[in-house]
Every structure is written in C-alpha cells, then in structure tokens.
C-alpha positions in Angstrom: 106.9 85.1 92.6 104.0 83.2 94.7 102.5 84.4 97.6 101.7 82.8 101.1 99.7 84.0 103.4 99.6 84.0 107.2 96.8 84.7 108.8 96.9 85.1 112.9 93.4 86.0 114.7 93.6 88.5 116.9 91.7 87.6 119.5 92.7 84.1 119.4 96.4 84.2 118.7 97.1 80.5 118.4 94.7 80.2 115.9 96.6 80.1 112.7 95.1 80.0 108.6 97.7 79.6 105.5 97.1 80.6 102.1 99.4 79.4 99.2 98.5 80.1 95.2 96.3 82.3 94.1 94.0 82.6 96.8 96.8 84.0 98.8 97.6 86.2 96.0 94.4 88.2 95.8 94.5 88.1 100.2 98.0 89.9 99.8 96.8 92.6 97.2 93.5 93.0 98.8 95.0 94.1 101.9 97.9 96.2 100.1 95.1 98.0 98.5 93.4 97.9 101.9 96.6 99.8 103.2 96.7 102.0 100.6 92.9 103.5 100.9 93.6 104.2 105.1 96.4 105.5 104.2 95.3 107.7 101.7 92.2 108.7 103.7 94.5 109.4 106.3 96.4 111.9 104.6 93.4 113.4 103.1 91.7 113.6 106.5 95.3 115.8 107.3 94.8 117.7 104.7 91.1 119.1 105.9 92.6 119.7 109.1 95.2 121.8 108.1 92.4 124.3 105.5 90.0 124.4 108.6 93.1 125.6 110.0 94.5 128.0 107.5 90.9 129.0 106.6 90.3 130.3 110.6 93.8 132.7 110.6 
C-alpha cells in the first residue's frame, strides 16, 4: 500500500505540495499520531473536568 500526500496551505489555498514514497509515508503517520495525541489529550482534559466536578458535589 503507498501513500500520497496532499498538502493544501491554509492561508493560501491554491498553493498545493505532493508527497509520494516514503516521505509521504512518515507525513501520513506523523499526523495520524498527531491525531491521536489531541485526541487523547482531549479526552483526558474531559476526564479532569468531570473529577473537578464529582469532587465539588
């Protein structure tokens, strides 16, 4: 399975980078690892909330 990566700037939308190979391979896992870290820090930040929560009943 290869990879290819697409990468749009958002503040310059027309402005357009491809990756193909390996590069684009460690682009893809970097930011599905990226993904993975907010969104576990997201449920974790959910998680205090609801003790400070529990812990002021």
């Amino acid at each position: 399975m290869g990879y290819r990566v697409q990468i749009t700037l958002v503040d310059q939308p027309l402005v357009r980078v491809e990756y193909q190979g390996l590069l684009a391979e460690a682009i893809a896992l970097q930011e599905m690892a990226q993904f993975d870290l907010m969104e576990h820090q997201a449920l974790a930040e959910i998680e205090l909330s609801e003790a400070k929560v529990r812990r002021k009943e």
